[in-house]
Structures are given as C-alpha cells and as structure tokens.
C-alpha positions in Angstrom: 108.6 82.0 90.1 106.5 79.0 91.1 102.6 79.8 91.7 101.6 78.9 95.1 97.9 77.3 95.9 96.0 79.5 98.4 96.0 78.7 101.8 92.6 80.4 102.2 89.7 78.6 102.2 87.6 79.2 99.3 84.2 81.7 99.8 82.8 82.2 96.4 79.1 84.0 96.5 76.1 82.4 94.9 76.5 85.7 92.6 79.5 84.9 91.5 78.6 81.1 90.8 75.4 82.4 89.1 77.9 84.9 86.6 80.7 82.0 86.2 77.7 79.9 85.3 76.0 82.5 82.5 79.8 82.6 81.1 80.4 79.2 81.0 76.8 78.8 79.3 77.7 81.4 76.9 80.4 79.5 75.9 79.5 76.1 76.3 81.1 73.4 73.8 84.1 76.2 72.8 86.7 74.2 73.9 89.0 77.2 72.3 87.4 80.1 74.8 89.4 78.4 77.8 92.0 82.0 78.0 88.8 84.2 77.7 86.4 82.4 80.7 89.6 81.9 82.6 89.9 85.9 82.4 86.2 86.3 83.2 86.3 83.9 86.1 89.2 86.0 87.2 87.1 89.4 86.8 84.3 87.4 89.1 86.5 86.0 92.2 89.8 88.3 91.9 91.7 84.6 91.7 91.3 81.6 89.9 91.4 78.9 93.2 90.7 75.3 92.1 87.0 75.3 92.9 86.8 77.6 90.1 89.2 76.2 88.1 86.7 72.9 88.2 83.7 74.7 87.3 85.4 76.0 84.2 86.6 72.7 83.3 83.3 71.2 83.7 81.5 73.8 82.0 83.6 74.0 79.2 84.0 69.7 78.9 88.0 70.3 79.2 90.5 68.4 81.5 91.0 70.3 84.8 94.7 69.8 84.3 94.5 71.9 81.3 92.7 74.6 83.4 95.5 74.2 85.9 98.0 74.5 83.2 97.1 77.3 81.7 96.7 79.5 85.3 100.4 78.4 86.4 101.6 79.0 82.8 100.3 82.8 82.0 101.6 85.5 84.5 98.0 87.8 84.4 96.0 84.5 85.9 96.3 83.8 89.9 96.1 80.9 92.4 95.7 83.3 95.0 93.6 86.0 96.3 94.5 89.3 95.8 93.8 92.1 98.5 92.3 95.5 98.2 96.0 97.0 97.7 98.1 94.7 95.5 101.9 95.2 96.6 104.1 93.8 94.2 108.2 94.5 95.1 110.9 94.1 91.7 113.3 91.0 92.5 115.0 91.8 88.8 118.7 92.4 89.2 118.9 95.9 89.8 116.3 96.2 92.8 117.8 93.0 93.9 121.3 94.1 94.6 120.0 97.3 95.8 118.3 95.5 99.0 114.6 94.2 97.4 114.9 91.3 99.7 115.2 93.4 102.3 111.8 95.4 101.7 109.7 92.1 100.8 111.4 90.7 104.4 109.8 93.8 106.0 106.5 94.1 104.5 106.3 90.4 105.3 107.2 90.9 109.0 104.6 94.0 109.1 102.0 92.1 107.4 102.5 88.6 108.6 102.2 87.6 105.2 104.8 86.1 102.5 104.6 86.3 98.8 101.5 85.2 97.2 99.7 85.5 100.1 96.9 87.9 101.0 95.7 89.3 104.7 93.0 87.9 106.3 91.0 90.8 106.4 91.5 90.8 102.0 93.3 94.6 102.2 96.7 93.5 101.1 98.5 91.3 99.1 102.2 90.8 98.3 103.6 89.7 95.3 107.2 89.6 93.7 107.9 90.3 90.7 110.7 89.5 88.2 111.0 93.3 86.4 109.2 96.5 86.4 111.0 98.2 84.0 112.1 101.0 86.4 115.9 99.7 87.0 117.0 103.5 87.5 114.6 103.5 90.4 115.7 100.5 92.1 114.3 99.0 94.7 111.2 99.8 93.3 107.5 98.5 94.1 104.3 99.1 93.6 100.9 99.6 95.2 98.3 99.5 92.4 99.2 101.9 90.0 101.6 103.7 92.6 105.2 103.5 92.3 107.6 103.5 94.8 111.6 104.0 94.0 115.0 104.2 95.3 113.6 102.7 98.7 115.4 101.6 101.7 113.7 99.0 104.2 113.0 102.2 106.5 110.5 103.4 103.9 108.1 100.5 104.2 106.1 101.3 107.4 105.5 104.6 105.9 104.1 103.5 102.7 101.7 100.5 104.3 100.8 103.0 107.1 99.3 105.7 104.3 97.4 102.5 102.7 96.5 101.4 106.4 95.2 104.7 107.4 93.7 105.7 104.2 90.3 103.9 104.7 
C-alpha cells in the first residue's frame, strides 16, 4: 500500500525541535543511526512529515531522499499523523471477502476521513492494513490494542461512539 504525504499542515513545538535537535547532536556524523533517529523523531512528532524528515537529513549530513526512502520503505515509520485512537481495519483476504471494504467505507463516511488520514481535532486515525493475523475473526480491526472481530458495517457506529464518548 502506497504511503500518502499528509495533507495537514505541519505544527511541530519548539520542544520537539529542541529534542529532535539533542538527537540529531547525539548522533551527529553517524551516517549509519538513520533507522534509530528516524524512530526517535517518530517518538517526538507521532509522524515523520517532511519538515522532519529534512532536519534529520541535515543533521545527520545524509540525502533527504534517503530519509524519504527509508519512511516509505519500512511499515512502523509514518507520513502521516496519527490520532489519539489509531483505527486500523484488515484488507487481507479473509476480512476482505467478508465485507472489510464495507467497514473502512463507513468509518470513512462517519469520520470524514479516508485511509491515512487523521481528524482535525488529532482523536482518530484510519489506517488499512494488509493482515492481522486474526483470519478466523474476519472482518477484523483494531483500535489500539483493542480488537474487534466477525463485524458487520452495523457495528461501526457503536465502536467509534464508545471511543467518541469515552473522553
């Protein structure tokens, strides 16, 4: 699945520079720590966007298309923000056939967001993913470390509303 560039603008904090920066001094001139700053930028912004992606390459004297490269080659690195409750939705074979389209269609159309995309207000994200592992529970997806199975496209509004109406 293709990475998609955000279509948020970019808000980083001055903390967060002033962290990215005491990485990227920490490993200044280690061409070969590229993975591990990536990662730590990550843990700083929740994304990689290409502002970031450019202080890294900067900071650690490397191309910024290796940066890029990297990020749109490793599944745990992202383009895009992520939102207080990551939903991710199995497109693998079983969930597929068993109406997963269906269920990403309507959490789009409830959140007026599409894959790889994150609400305005940061609380959700949706992602899909290739395979969960959980075929016998198909369509499955996840919020976080909760897993829902054998759903229907009726089951939707009822997980996002406990999300929605937890805070």
């Amino acid at each position: 699945m293709k990475k998609r560039k955000s279509t948020m603008s970019f808000n980083g904090t001055v903390e967060q520079k002033a962290k990215l920066e005491a990485v990227l001094a920490e490993h200044a001139g280690k061409k070969d720590a590229l993975i591990s700053v990536m990662q730590q930028a990550q843990d700083i912004y929740g994304y990689l966007p290409i502002e970031v992606q450019s202080m890294i390459a900067a900071g650690l004297d490397v191309p910024i298309e290796e940066v890029y490269g990297v990020a749109t080659f490793y599944a745990q690195f992202s383009l895009t923000p992520k939102g207080k409750y990551q939903i991710s939705v199995c497109l693998g074979t079983a969930c597929y056939v068993k109406g997963a389209q269906a269920i990403i269609d309507r959490i789009s159309e409830r959140l007026k967001i599409k894959p790889d995309e994150c609400t305005a207000d940061m609380k959700f994200s949706l992602d899909a993913c290739r395979c969960i592992g959980a075929c016998g529970l198909a369509p499955v997806l996840t919020v976080g470390d909760d897993v829902y199975g054998k759903l229907t496209e009726s089951d939707v509004d009822e997980i996002l509303d406990k999300y929605m109406l937890g805070d």
